[in-house]
PDB file with SEQRES, HELIX, SHEET and CRYST1 records, atoms N, CA, C and O in Angstrom:
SEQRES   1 A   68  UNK UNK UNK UNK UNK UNK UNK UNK UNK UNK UNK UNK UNK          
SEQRES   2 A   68  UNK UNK UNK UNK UNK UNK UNK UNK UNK UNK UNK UNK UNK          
SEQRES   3 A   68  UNK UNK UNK UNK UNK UNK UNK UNK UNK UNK UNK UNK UNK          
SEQRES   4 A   68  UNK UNK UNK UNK UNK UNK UNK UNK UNK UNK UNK UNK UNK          
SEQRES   5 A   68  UNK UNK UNK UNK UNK UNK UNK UNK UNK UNK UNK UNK UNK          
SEQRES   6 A   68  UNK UNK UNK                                                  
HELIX    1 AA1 UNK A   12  UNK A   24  1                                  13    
SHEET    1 AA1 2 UNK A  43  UNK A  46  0                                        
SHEET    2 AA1 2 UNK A  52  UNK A  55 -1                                        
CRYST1    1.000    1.000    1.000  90.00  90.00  90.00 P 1           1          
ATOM      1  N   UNK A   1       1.988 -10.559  24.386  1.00  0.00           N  
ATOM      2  CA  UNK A   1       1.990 -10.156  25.761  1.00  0.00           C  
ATOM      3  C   UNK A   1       1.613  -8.677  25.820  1.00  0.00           C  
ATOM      4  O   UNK A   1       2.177  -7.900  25.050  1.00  0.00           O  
ATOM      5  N   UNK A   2       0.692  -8.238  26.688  1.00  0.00           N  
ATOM      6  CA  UNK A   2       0.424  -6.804  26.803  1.00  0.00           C  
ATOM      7  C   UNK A   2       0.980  -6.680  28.043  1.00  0.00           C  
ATOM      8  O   UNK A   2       0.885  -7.548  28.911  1.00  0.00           O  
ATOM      9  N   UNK A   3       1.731  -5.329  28.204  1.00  0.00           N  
ATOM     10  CA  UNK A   3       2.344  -4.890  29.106  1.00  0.00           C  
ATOM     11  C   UNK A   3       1.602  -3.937  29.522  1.00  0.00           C  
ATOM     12  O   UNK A   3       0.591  -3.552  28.935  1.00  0.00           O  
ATOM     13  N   UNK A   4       2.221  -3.287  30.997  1.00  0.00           N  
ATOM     14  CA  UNK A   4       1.093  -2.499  31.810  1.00  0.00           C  
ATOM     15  C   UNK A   4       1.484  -1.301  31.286  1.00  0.00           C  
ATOM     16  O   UNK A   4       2.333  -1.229  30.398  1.00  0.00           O  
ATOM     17  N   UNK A   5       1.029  -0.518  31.680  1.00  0.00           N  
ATOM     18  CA  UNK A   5       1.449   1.012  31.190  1.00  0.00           C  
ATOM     19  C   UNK A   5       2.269   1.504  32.253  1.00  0.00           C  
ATOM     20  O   UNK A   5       2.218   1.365  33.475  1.00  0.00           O  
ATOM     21  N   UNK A   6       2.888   1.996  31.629  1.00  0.00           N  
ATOM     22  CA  UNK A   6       4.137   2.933  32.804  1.00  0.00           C  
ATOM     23  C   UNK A   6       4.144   3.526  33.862  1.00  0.00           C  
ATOM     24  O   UNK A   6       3.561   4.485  33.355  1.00  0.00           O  
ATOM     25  N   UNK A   7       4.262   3.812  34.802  1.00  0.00           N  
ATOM     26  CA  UNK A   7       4.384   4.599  35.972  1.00  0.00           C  
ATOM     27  C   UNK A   7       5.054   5.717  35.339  1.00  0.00           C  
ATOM     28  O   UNK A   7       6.081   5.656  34.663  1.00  0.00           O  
ATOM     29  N   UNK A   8       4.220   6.971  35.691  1.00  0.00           N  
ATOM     30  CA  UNK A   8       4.636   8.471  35.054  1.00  0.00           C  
ATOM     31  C   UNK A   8       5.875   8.517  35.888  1.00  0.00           C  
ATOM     32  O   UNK A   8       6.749   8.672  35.035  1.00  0.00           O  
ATOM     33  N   UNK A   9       6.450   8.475  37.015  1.00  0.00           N  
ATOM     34  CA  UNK A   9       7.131   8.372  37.607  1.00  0.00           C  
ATOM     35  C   UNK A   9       8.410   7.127  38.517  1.00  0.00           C  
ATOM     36  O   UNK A   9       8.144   6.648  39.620  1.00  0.00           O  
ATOM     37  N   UNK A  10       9.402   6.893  37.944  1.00  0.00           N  
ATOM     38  CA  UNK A  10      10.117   5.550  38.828  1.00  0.00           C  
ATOM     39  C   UNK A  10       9.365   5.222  39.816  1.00  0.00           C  
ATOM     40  O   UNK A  10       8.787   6.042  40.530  1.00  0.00           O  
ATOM     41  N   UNK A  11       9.305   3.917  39.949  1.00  0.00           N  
ATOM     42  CA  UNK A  11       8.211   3.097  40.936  1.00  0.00           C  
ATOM     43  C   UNK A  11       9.302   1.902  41.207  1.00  0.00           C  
ATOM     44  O   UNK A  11       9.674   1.341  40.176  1.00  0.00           O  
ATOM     45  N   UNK A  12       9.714   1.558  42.091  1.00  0.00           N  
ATOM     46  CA  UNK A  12      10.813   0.489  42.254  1.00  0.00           C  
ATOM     47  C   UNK A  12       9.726  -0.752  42.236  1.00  0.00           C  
ATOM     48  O   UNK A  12      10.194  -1.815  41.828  1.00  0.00           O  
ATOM     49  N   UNK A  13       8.519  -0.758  42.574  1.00  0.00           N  
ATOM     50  CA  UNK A  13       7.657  -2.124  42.881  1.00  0.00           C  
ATOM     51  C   UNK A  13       6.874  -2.440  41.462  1.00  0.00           C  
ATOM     52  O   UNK A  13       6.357  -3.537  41.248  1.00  0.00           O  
ATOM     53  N   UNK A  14       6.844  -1.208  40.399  1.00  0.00           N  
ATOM     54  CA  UNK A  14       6.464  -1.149  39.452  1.00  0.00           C  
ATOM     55  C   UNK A  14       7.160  -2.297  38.535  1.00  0.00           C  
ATOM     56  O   UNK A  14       6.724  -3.258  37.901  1.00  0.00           O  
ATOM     57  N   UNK A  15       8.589  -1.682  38.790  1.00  0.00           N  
ATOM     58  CA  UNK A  15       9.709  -2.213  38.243  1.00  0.00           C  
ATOM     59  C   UNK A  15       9.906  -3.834  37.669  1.00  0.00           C  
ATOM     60  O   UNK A  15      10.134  -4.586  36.722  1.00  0.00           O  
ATOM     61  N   UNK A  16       9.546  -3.627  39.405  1.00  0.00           N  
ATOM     62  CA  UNK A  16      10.165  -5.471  40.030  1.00  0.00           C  
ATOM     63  C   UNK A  16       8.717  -6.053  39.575  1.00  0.00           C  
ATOM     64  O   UNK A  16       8.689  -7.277  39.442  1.00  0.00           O  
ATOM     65  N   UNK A  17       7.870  -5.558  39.394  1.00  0.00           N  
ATOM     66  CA  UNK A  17       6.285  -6.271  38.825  1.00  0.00           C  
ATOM     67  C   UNK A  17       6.755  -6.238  37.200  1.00  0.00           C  
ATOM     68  O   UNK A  17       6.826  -7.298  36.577  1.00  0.00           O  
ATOM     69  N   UNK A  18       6.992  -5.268  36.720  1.00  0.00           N  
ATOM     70  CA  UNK A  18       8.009  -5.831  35.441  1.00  0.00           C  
ATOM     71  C   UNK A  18       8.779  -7.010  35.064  1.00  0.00           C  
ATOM     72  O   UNK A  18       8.398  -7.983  34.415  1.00  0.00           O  
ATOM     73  N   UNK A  19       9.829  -6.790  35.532  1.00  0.00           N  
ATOM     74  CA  UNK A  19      10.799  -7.429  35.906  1.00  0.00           C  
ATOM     75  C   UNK A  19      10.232  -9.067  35.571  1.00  0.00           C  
ATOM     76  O   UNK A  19      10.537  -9.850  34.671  1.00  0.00           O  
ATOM     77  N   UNK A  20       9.582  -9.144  36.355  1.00  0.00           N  
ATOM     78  CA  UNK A  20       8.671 -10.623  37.033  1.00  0.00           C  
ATOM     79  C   UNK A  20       7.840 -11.099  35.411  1.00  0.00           C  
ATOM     80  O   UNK A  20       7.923 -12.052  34.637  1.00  0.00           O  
ATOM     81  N   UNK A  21       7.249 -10.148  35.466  1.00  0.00           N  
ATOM     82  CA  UNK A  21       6.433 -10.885  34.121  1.00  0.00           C  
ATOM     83  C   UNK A  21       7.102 -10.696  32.690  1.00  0.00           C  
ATOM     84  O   UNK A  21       6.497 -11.197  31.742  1.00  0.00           O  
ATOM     85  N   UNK A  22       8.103 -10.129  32.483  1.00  0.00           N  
ATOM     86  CA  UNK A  22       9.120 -10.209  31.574  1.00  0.00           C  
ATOM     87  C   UNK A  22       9.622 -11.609  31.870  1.00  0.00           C  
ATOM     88  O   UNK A  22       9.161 -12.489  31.144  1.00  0.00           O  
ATOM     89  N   UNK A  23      10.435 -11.950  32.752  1.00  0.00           N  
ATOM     90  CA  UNK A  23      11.188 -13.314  33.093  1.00  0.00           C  
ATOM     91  C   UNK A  23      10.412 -14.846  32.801  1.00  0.00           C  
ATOM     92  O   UNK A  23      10.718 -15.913  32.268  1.00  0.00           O  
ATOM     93  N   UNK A  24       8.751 -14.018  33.767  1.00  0.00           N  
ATOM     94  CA  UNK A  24       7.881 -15.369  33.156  1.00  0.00           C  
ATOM     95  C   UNK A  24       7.472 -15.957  31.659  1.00  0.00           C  
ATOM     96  O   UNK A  24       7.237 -17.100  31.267  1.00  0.00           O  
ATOM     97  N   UNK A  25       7.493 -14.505  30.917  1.00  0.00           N  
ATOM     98  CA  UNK A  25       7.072 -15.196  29.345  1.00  0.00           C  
ATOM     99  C   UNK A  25       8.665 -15.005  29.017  1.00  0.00           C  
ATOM    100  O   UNK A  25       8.708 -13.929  28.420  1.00  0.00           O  
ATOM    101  N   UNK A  26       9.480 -15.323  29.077  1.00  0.00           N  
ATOM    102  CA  UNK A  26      10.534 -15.399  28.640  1.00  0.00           C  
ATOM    103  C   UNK A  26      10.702 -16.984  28.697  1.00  0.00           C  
ATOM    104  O   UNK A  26      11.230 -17.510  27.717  1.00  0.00           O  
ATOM    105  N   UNK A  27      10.255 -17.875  29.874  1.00  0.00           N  
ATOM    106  CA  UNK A  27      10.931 -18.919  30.627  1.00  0.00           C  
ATOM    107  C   UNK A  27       9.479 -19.642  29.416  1.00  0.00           C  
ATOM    108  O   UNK A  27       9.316 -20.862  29.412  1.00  0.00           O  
ATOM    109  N   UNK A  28       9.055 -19.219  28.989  1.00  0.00           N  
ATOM    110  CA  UNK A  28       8.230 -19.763  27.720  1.00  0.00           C  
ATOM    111  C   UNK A  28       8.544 -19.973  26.520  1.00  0.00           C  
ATOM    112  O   UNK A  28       8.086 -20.884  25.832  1.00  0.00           O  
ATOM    113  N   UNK A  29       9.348 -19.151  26.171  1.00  0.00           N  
ATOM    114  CA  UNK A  29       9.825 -18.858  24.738  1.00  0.00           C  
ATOM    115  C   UNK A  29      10.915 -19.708  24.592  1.00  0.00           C  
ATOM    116  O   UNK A  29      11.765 -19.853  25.470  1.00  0.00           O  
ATOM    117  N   UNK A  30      10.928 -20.441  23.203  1.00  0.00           N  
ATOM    118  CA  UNK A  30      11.718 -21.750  22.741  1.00  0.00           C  
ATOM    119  C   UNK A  30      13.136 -20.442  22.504  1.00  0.00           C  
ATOM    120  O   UNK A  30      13.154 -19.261  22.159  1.00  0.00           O  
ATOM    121  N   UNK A  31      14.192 -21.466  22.915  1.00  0.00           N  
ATOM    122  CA  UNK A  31      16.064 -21.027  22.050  1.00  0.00           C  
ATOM    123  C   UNK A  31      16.179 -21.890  21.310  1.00  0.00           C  
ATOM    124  O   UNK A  31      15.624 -22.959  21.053  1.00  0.00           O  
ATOM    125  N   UNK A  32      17.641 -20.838  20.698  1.00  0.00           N  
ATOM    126  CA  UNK A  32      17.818 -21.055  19.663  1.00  0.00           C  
ATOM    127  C   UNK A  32      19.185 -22.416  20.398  1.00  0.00           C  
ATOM    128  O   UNK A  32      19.986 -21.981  21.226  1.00  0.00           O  
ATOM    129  N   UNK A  33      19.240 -23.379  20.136  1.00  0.00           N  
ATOM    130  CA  UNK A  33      20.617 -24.372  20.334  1.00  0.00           C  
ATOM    131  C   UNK A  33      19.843 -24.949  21.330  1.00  0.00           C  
ATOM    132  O   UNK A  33      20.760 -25.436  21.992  1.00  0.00           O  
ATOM    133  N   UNK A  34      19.020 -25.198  21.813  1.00  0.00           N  
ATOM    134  CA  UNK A  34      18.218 -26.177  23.081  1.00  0.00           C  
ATOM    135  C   UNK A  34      17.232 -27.005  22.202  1.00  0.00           C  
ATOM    136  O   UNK A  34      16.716 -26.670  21.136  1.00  0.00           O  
ATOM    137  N   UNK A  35      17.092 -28.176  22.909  1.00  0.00           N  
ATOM    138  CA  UNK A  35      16.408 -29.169  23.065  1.00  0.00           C  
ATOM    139  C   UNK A  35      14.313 -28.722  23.012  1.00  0.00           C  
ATOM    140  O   UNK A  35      14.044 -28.463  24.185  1.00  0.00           O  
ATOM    141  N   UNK A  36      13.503 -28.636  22.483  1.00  0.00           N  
ATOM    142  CA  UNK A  36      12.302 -29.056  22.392  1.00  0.00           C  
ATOM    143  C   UNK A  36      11.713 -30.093  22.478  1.00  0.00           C  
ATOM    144  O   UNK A  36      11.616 -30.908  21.560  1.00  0.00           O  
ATOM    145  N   UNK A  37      11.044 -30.258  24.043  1.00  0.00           N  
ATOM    146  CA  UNK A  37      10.246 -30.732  24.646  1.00  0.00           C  
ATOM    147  C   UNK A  37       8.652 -30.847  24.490  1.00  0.00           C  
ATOM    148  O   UNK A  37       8.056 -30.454  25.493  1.00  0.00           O  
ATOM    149  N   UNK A  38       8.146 -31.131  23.838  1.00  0.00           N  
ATOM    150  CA  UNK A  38       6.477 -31.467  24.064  1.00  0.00           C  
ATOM    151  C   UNK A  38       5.841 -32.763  24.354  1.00  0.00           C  
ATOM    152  O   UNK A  38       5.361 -33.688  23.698  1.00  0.00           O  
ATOM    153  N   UNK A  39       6.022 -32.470  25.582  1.00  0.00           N  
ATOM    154  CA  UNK A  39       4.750 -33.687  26.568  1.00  0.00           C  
ATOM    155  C   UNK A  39       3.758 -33.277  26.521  1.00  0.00           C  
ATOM    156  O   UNK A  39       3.347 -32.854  25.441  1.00  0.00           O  
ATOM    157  N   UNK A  40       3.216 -33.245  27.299  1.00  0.00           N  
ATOM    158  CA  UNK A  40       1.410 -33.224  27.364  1.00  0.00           C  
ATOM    159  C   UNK A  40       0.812 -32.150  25.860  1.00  0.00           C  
ATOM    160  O   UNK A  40      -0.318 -32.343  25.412  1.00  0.00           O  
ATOM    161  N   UNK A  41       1.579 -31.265  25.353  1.00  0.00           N  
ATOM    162  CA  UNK A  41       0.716 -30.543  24.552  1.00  0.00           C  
ATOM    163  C   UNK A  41       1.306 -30.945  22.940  1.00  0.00           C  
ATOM    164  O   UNK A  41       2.353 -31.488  22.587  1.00  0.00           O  
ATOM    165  N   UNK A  42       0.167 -30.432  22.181  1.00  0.00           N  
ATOM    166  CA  UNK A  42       0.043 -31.054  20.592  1.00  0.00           C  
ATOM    167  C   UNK A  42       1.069 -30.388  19.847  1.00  0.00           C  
ATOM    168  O   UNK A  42       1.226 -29.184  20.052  1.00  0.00           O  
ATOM    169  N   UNK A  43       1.813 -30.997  18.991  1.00  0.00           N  
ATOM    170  CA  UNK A  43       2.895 -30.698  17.598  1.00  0.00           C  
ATOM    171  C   UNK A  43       1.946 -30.273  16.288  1.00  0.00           C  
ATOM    172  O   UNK A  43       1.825 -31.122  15.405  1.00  0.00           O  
ATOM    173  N   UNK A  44       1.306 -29.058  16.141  1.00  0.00           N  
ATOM    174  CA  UNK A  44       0.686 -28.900  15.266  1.00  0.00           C  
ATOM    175  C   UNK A  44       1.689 -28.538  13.815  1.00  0.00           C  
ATOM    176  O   UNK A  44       2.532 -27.663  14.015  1.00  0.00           O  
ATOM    177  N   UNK A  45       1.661 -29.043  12.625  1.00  0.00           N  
ATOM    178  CA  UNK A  45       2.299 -28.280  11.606  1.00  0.00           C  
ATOM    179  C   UNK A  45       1.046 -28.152  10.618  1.00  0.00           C  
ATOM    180  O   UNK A  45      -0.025 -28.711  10.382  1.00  0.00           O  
ATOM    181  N   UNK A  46       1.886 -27.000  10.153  1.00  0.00           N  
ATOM    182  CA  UNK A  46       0.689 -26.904   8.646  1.00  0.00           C  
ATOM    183  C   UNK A  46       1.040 -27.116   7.580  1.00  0.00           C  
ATOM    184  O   UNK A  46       1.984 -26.387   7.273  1.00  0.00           O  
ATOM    185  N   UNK A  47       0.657 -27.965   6.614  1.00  0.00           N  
ATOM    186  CA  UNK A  47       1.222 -27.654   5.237  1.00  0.00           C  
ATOM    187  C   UNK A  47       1.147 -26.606   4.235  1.00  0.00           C  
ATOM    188  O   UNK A  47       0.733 -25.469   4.462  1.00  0.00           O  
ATOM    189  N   UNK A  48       1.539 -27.011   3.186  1.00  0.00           N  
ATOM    190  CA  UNK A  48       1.738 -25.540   2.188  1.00  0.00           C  
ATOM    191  C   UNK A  48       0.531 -25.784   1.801  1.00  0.00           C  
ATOM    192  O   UNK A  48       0.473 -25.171   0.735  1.00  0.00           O  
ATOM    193  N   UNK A  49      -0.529 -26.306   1.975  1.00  0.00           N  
ATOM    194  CA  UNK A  49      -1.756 -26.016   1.239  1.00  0.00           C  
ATOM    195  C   UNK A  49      -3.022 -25.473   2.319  1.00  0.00           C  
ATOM    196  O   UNK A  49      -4.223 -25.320   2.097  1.00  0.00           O  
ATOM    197  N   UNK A  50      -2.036 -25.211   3.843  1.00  0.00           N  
ATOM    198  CA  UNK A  50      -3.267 -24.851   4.494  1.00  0.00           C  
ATOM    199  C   UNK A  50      -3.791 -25.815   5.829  1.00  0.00           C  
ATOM    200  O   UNK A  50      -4.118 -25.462   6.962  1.00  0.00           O  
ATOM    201  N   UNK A  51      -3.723 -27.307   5.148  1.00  0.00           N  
ATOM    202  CA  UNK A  51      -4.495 -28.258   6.279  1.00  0.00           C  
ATOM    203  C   UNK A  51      -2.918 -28.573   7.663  1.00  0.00           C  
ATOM    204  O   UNK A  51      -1.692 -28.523   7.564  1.00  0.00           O  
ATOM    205  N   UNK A  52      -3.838 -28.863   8.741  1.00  0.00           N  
ATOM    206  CA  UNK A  52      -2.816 -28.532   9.816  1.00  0.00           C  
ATOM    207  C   UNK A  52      -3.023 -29.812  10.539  1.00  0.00           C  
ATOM    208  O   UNK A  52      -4.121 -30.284  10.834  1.00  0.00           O  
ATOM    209  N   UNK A  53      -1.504 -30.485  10.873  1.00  0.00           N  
ATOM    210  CA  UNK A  53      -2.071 -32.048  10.890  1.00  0.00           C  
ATOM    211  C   UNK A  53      -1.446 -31.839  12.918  1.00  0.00           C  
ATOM    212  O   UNK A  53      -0.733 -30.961  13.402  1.00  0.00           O  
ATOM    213  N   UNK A  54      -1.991 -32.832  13.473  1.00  0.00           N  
ATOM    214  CA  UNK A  54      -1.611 -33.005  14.951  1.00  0.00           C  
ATOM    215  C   UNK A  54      -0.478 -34.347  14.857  1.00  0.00           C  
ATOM    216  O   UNK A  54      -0.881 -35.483  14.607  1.00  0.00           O  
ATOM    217  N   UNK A  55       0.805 -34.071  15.065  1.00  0.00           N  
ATOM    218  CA  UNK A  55       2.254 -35.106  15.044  1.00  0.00           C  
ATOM    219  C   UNK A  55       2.134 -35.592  16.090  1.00  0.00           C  
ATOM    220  O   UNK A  55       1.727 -34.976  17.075  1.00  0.00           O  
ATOM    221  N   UNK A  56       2.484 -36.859  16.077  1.00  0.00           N  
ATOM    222  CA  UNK A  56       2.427 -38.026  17.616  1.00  0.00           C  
ATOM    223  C   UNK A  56       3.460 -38.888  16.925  1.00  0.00           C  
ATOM    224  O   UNK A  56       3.809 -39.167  15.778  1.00  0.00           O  
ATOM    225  N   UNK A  57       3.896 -39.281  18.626  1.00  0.00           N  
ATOM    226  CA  UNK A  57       5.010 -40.477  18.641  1.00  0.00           C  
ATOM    227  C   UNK A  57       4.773 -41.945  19.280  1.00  0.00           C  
ATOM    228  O   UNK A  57       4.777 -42.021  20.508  1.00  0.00           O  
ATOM    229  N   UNK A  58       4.606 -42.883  18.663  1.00  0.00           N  
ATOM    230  CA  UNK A  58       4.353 -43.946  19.575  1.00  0.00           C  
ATOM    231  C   UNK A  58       5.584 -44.684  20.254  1.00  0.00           C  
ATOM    232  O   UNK A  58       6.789 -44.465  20.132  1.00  0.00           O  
ATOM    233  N   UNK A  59       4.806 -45.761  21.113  1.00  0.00           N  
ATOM    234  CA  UNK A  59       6.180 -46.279  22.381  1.00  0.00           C  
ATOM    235  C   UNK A  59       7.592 -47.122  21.441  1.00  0.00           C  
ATOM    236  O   UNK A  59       8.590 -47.683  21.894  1.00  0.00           O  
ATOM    237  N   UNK A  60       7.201 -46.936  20.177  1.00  0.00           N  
ATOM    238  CA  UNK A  60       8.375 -47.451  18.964  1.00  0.00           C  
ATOM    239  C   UNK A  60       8.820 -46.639  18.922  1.00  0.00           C  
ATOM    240  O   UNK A  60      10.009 -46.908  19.095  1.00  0.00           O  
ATOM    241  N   UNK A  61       8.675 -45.366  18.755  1.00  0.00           N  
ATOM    242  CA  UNK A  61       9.397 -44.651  18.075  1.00  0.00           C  
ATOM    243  C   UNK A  61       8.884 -44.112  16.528  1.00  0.00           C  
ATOM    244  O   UNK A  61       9.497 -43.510  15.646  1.00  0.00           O  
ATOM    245  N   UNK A  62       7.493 -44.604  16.611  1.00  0.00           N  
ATOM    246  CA  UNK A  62       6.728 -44.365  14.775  1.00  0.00           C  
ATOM    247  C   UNK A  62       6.061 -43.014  14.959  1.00  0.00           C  
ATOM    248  O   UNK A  62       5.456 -42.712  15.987  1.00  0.00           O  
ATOM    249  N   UNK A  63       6.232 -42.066  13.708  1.00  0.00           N  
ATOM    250  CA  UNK A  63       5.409 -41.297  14.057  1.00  0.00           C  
ATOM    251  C   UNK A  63       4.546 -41.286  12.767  1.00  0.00           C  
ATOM    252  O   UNK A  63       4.711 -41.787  11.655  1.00  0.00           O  
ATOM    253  N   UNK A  64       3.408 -40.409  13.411  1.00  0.00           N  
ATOM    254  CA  UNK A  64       2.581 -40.308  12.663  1.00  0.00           C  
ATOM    255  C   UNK A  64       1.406 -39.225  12.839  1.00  0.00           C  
ATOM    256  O   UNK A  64       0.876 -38.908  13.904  1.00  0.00           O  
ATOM    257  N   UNK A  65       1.089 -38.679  11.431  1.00  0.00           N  
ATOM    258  CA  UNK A  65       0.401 -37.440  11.585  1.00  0.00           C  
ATOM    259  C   UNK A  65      -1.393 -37.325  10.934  1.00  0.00           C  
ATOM    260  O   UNK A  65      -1.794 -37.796   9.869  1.00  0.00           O  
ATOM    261  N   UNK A  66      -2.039 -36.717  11.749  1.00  0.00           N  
ATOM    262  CA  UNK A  66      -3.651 -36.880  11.426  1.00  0.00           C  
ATOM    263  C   UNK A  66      -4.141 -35.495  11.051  1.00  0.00           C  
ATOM    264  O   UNK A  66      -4.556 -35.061  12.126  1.00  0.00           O  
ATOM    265  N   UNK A  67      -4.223 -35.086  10.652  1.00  0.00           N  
ATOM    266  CA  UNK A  67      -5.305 -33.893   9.917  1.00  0.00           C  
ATOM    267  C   UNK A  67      -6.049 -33.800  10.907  1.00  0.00           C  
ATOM    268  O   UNK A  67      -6.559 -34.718  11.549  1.00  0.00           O  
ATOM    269  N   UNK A  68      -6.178 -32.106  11.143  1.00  0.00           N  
ATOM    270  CA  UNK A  68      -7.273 -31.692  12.520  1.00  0.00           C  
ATOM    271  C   UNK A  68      -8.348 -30.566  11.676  1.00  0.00           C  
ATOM    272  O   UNK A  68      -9.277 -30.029  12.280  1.00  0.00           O  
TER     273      UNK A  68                                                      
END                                                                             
């Protein structure tokens, strides 16, 4: 995330424009003790040798992983 540069001086609207886009990439970032969710977007892992496979779940419950 790049942040804006400072107001040489307190700016209360500065602030609250802070404020705002701090909260938004926050409400992004995975915790620690919660639940991970991925619907619509891909489970990429990589292995120790480098190749990076795309993880899927089918309506069983099988999963299974493909090399991208």
């Amino acid at each position: 995330m790049k942040l804006p540069t400072a107001a040489r001086d307190y700016d209360l609207r500065d602030q609250a424009q802070m404020r705002n886009l701090l909260e938004r990439a926050d409400v992004q970032n995975m915790k620690r003790g919660q639940d991970i969710e991925v619907s619509s977007a891909r489970l990429i892992l990589t292995s120790p040798n480098g190749t990076r496979y795309s993880v899927t779940v089918d309506n069983s419950g099988n999963l299974s992983a493909t090399a991208i």
